[in-house]
C-alpha positions in Angstrom: -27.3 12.6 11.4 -26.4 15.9 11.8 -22.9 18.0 12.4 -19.9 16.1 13.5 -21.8 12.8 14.6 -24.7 14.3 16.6 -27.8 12.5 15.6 -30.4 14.7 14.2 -33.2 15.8 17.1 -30.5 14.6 19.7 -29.7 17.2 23.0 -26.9 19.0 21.8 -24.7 20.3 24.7 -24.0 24.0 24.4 -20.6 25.7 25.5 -22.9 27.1 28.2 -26.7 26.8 29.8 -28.4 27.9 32.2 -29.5 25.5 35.1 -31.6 27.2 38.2 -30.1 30.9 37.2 -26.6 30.1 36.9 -24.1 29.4 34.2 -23.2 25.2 33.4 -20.7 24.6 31.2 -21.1 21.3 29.1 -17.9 19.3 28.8 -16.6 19.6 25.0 -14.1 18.3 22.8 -11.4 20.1 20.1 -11.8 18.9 16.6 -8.0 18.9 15.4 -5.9 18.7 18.4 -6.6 17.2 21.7 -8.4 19.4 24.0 -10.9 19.5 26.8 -13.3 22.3 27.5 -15.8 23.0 30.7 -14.3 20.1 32.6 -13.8 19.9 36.7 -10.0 21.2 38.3 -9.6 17.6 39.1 -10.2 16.3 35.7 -7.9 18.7 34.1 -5.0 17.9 35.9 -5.5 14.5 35.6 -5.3 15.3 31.6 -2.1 17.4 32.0 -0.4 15.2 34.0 -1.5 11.9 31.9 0.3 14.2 28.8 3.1 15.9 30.8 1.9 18.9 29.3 3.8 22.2 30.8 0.9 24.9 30.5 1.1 28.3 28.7 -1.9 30.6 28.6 -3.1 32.1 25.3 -4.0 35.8 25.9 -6.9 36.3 24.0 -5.4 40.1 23.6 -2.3 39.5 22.7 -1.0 39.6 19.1 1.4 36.7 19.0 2.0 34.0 21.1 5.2 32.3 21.4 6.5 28.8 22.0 10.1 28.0 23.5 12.2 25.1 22.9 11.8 22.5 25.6 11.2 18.9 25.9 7.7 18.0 26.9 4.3 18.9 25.2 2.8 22.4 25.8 -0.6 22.6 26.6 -2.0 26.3 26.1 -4.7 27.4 28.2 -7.6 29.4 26.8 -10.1 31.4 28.6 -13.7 32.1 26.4 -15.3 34.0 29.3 -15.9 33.5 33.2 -15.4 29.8 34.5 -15.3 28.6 30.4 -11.5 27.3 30.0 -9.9 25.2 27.8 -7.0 23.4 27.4 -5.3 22.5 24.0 -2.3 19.8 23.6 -0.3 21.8 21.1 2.4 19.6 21.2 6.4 19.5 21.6 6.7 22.7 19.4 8.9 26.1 19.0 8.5 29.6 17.0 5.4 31.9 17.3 2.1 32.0 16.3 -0.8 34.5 15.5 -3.0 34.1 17.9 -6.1 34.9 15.6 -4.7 31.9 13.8 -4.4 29.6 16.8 -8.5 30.4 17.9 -9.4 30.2 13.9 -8.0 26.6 14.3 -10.1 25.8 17.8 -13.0 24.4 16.5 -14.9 22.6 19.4 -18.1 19.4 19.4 -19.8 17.6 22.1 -17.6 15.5 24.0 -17.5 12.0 22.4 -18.9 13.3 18.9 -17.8 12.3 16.2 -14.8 14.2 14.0 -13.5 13.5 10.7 -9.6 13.8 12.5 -10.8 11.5 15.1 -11.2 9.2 12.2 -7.9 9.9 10.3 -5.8 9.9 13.3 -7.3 7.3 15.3 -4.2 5.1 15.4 -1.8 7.7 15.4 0.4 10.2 18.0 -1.9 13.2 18.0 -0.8 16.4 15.8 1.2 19.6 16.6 -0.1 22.9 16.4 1.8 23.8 13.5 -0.5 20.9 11.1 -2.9 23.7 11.3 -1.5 27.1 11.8 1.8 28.3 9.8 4.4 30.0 11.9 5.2 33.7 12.1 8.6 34.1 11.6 10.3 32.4 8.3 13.4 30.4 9.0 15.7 29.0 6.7 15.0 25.6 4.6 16.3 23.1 6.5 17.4 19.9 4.5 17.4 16.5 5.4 19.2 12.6 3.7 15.9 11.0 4.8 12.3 11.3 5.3 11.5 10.3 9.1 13.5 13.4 10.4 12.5 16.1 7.8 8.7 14.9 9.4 9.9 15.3 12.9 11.0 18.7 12.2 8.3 19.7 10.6 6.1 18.8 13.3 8.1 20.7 15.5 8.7 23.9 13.5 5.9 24.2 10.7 6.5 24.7 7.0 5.9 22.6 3.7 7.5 19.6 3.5 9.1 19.1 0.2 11.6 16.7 -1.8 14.0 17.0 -4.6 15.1 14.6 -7.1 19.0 13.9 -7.4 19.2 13.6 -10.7 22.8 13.1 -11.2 22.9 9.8 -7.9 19.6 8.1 -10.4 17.3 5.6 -9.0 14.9 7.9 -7.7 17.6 9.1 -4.9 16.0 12.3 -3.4 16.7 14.8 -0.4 14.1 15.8 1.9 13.5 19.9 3.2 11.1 21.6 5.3 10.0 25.1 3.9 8.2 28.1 5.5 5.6 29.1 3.2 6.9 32.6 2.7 10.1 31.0 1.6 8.7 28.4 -1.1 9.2 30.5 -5.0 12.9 31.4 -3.6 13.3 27.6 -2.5 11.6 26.5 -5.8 13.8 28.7 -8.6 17.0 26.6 -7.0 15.7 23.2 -7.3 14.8 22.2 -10.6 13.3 18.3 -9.6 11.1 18.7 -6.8 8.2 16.9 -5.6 5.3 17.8 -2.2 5.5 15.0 0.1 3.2 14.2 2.5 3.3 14.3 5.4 1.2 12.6 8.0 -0.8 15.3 9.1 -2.8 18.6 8.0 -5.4 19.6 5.2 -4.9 18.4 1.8 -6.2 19.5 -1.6 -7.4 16.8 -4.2 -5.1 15.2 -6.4 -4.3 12.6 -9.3 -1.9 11.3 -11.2 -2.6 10.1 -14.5 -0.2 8.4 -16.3 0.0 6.2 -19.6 2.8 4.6 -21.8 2.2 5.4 -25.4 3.7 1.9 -26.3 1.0 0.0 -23.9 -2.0 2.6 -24.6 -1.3 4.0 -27.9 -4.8 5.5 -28.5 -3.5 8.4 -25.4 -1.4 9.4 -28.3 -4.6 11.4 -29.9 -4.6 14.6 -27.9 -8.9 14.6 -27.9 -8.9 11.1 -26.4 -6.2 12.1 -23.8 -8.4 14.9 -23.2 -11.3 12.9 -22.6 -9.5 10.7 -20.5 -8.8 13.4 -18.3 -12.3 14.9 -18.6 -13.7 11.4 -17.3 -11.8 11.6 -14.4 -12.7 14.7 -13.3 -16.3 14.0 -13.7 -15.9 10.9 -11.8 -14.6 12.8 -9.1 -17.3 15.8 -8.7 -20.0 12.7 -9.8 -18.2 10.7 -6.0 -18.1 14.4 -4.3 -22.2 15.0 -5.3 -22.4 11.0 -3.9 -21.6 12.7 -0.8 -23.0 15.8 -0.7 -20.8 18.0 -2.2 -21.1 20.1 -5.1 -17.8 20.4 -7.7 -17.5 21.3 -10.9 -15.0 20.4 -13.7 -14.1 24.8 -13.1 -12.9 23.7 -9.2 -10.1 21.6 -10.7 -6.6 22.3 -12.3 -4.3 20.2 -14.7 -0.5 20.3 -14.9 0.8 18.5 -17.9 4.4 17.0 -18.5 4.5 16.9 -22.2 7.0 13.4 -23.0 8.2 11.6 -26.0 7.3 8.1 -24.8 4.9 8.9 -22.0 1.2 11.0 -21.4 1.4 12.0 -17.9 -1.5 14.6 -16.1 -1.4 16.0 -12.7 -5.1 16.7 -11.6 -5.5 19.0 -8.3 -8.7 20.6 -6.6 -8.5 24.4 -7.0 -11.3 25.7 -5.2 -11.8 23.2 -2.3 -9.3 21.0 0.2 -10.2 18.0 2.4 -9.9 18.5 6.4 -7.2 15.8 7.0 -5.0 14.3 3.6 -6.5 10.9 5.4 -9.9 11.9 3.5 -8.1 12.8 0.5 -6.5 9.8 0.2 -9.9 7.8 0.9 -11.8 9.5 -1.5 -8.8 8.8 -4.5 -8.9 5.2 -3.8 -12.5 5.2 -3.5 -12.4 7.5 -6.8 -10.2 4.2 -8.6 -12.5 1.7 -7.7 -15.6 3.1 -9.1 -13.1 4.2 -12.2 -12.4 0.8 -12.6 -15.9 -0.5 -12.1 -17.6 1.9 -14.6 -18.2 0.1 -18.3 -16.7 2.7 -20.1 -13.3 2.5 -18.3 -10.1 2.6 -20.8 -7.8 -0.7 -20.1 -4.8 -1.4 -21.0 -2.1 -3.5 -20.7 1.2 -3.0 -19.1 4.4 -5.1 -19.2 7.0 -4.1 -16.2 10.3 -4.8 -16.4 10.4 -8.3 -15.0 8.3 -9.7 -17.7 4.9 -9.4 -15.8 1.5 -7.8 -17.1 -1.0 -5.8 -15.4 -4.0 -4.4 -16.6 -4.1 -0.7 -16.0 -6.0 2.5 -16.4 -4.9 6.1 -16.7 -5.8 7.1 -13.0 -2.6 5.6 -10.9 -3.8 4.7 -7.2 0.0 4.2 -6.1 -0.3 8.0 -5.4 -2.6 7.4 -2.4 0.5 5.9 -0.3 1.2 7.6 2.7 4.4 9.9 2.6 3.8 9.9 -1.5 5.5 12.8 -3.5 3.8 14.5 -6.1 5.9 16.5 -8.4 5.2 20.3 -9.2 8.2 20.6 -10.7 10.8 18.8 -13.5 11.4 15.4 -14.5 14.9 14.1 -14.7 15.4 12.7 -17.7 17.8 10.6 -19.7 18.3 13.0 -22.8 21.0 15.1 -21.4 20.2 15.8 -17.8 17.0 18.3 -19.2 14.3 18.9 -16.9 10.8 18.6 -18.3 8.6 21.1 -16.3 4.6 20.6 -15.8 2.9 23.1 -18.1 -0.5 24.3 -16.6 -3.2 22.9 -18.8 -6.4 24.8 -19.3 -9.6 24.2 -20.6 -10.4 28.1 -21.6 -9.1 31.5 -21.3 -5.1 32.6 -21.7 -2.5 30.3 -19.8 -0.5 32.5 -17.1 3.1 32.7 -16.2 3.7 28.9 -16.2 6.6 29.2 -13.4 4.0 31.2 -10.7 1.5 28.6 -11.4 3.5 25.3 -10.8 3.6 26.3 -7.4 -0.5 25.6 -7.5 0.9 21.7 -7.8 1.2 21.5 -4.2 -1.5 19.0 -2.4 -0.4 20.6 0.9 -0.2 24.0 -0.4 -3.9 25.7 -0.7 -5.5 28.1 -2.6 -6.9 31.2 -0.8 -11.0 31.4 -0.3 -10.6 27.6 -0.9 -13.6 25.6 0.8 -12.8 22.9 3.5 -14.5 19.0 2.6 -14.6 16.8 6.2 -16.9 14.6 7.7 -19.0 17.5 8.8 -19.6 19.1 5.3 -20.5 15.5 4.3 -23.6 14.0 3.8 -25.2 10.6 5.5 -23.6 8.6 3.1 -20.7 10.1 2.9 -19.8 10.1 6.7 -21.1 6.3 6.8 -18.8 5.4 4.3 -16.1 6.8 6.7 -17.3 5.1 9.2 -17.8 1.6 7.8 -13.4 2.2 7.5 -12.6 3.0 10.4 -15.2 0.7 12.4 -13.2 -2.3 14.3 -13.1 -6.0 12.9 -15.8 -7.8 14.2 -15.3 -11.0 16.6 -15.7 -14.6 14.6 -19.5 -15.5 15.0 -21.3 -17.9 13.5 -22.3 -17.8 9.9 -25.4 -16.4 10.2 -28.6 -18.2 8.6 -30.2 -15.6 6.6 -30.2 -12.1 5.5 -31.3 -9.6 8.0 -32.4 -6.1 7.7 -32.8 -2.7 9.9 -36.0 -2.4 11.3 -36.6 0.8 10.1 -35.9 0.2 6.4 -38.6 0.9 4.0 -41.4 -1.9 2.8 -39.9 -2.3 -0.6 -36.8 -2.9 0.3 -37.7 -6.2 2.2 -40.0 -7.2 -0.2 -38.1 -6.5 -3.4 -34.6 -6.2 -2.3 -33.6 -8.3 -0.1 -34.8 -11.6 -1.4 -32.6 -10.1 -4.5 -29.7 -10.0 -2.0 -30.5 -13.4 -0.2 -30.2 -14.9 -3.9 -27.1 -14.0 -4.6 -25.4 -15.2 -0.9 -24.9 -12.5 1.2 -26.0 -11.5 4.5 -26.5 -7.4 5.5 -27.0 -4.8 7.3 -29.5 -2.1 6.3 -29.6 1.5 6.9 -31.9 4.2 5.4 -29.9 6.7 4.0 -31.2 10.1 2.4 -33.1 8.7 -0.2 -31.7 5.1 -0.5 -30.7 2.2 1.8 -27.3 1.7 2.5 -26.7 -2.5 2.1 -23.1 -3.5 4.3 -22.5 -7.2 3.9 -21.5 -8.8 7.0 -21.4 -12.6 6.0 -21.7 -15.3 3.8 -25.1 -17.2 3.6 -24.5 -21.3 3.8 -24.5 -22.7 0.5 -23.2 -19.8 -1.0 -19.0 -18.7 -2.2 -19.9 -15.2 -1.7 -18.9 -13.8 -5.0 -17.9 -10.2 -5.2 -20.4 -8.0 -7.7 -18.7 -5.5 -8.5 -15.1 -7.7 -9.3 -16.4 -11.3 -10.1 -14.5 -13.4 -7.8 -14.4 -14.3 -3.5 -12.4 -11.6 -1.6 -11.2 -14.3 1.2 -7.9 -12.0 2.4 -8.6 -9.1 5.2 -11.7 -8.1 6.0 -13.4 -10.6 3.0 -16.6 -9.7 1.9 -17.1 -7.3 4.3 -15.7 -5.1 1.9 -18.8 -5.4 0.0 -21.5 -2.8 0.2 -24.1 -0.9 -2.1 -26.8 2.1 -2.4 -30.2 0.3 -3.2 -32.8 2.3 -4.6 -36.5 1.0 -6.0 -35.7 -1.2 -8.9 -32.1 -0.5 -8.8 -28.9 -1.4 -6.7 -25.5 0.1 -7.3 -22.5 -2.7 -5.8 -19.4 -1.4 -4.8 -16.4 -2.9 -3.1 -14.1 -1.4 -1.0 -10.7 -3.8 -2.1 -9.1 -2.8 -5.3 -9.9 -4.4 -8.5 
């Protein structure tokens, strides 16, 4: 499969073609934001009125272009050459905008292809401009008691969103504020606790939390294993990215440690790279914990919470993956006389730099310049069918089906060596070749069979069951993984 969806040898429609010795424009769609290109008059009002879009036009000449307060979505209209418009939902939005930055941001596919925001934003109201282009003019922080309208603000206006910790109320009372960008290291000098929350929409850089009690995991006590621990989960992480066709290195990651008494805790960020939409970065850290947690050399140990209860843990903390997480860049209330403990930069060579310039790297939203985009069109085929296989609807109850079936294109050894293998052990699939493996998706149970999970040992019966179940086969080998949490 090739970029954004298209199959590999497929007719790919062009912007424009010529047909009998004039110019045909082929209907395309906008990656990011919701916008049609090369379509009929009729069909483009039908689109603006179905939005109650009021249009603005984006003069390709201009230097800025500007957005006024008003109720209902604007729609800006963009003309490429002769007969080639577009129109671009831009949202209910104010403030002004480059607009070198607004056409940077227009990436367009074939109509119906395939987009790693399609994915991420499937279920959900479509962004604003301003989740991929930062405003011109800086405006003031703005705060806010709660998060919904600090996210409605910043949908409307731009900026970073960002919390702070109130120390002095306790129980993780915080305040919410929406920062331009240009604003942030004056914003950041006056609050000592703050944290980058995310938002629901927008690029997003790589990032983990690793955390350990030295009473549950004493061993995180010695700095080299600590270190180690770290070290394995970044190597986890680049070993998932090459799974899907990109190269990382342990040099495109940075480390922000919070040195405590009773507590090892490691912030790990991508430096050098960012996923399209924080929907993929979140995917890929949960994906990241379950092959963590599946790998035999995995560190485990146990936790007792407050209530009396034990869980097994690891360092890597998936809680971080929620939507509307923080992440803190900067200090930790603690009990020890209202002190903030500040994240030191933690380096693996050379001289560390001015500690309080590089917190503001701690950032998930925030990225570094020259830093490399990650989406489903960078990926490879097994990266963008693992996308997929999410966001593909439930099926409707069938009947259990009576043996394992394969695709008819899957290579001879896999249905003479593997799939009795997988018949054996219960399950029926789905096949596809994939690069140089075939990708197995279980889609049932076999009669006579539980259907026991591989990869965690017991029958996954809640949600979408053993569905969740999938694995890379390879000649002589099969690598099970699982997409439910351990």
């Amino acid at each position: 499969m090739g970029e954004h969806g298209v199959a590999d040898g497929a007719r790919v429609a062009h912007p424009a073609g010529q047909v009998g010795g004039g110019e045909v424009l082929h209907p395309r769609d906008c990656v990011r934001l919701r916008g049609i290109r090369g379509r009929a008059w009729d069909e483009v009002r039908v689109w603006l009125d179905y939005h109650g879009a009021a249009v603005v036009p984006l003069k390709i000449e201009d230097e800025l272009v500007v957005f006024r307060r008003r109720a209902r979505p604007t729609a800006l209209r963009v003309e490429y050459g002769p007969g080639d418009v577009a129109y671009v939902l831009a949202g209910v939005i104010e403030g002004a905008a480059r607009v070198a930055d607004v056409l940077g941001a227009l990436e367009w596919v074939p109509r119906g292809a395939v987009t790693g925001c399609a994915l991420a934003y499937r279920r959900m109201p479509p962004p604003t401009l301003w989740a991929w282009v930062t405003p011109v003019a800086p405006c003031a922080p703005q705060r806010f008691p709660v998060l919904a309208p600090a996210i409605a603000y910043q949908q409307r206006r731009g900026g970073l969103l960002l919390s702070n910790e109130l120390a002095a109320k306790g129980h993780g009372a915080r305040e919410f504020f929406v920062v331009h960008p240009a604003g942030l290291a004056a914003w950041a000098a006056r609050h000592r606790y703050a944290d980058g929350t995310l938002g629901d929409y927008g690029a997003c850089r790589f990032y983990a939390d690793l955390d350990a009690e030295y009473a549950d995991a004493p061993a995180m006590r010695d700095r080299a294993f600590a270190e180690g621990q770290t070290w394995h989960v970044v190597d986890a992480a680049a070993a998932l990215l090459a799974e899907w066709g990109v190269a990382a290195a342990r040099a495109d990651f940075c480390f922000f440690e919070t040195r405590r008494e009773k507590k090892f805790s490691m912030h790990v960020l991508s430096d050098t790279f960012h996923f399209e939409t924080d929907w993929l970065a979140r995917v890929f850290g949960r994906e990241l914990d379950a092959r963590l947690k599946a790998d035999p050399r995995a560190f485990w140990f146990e936790h007792t919470s407050k209530d009396g209860a034990v869980e097994r843990r690891i360092v890597y903390d998936r809680s971080v993956y929620a939507r509307h997480n923080n992440l803190r860049f900067l200090g930790k209330f603690t009990s020890d006389g209202h002190t903030p403990l500040y994240p030191v930069p933690w380096w693996h060579g050379g001289v560390d730099p001015d500690p309080a310039a590089e917190r503001l790297r701690g950032i998930p939203m925030r990225l570094q310049p020259g830093s490399r985009r990650v989406g489903y069109d960078t990926l490879n085929e097994a990266g963008r069918v693992y996308l997929e296989m999410l966001c593909a609807p439930r099926p409707a109850p069938r009947p259990a089906p009576t043996g394992a079936t394969t695709h008819d294109s899957a290579p001879d050894w896999f249905a003479a060596e593997a799939l009795p293998a997988i018949a054996a052990m219960g399950f029926a699939v789905r096949a596809t070749p994939c690069d140089d493996a075939v990708l197995v998706r279980v889609t049932g149970v076999l009669p006579g069979h539980r259907g026991t999970c591989p990869v965690h040992g017991r029958v996954h019966t809640k949600g979408s069951g053993p569905r969740a179940i999938y694995a890379f086969v390879r000649p002589g080998r099969a690598a099970w993984k699982c997409k439910k949490g351990a």
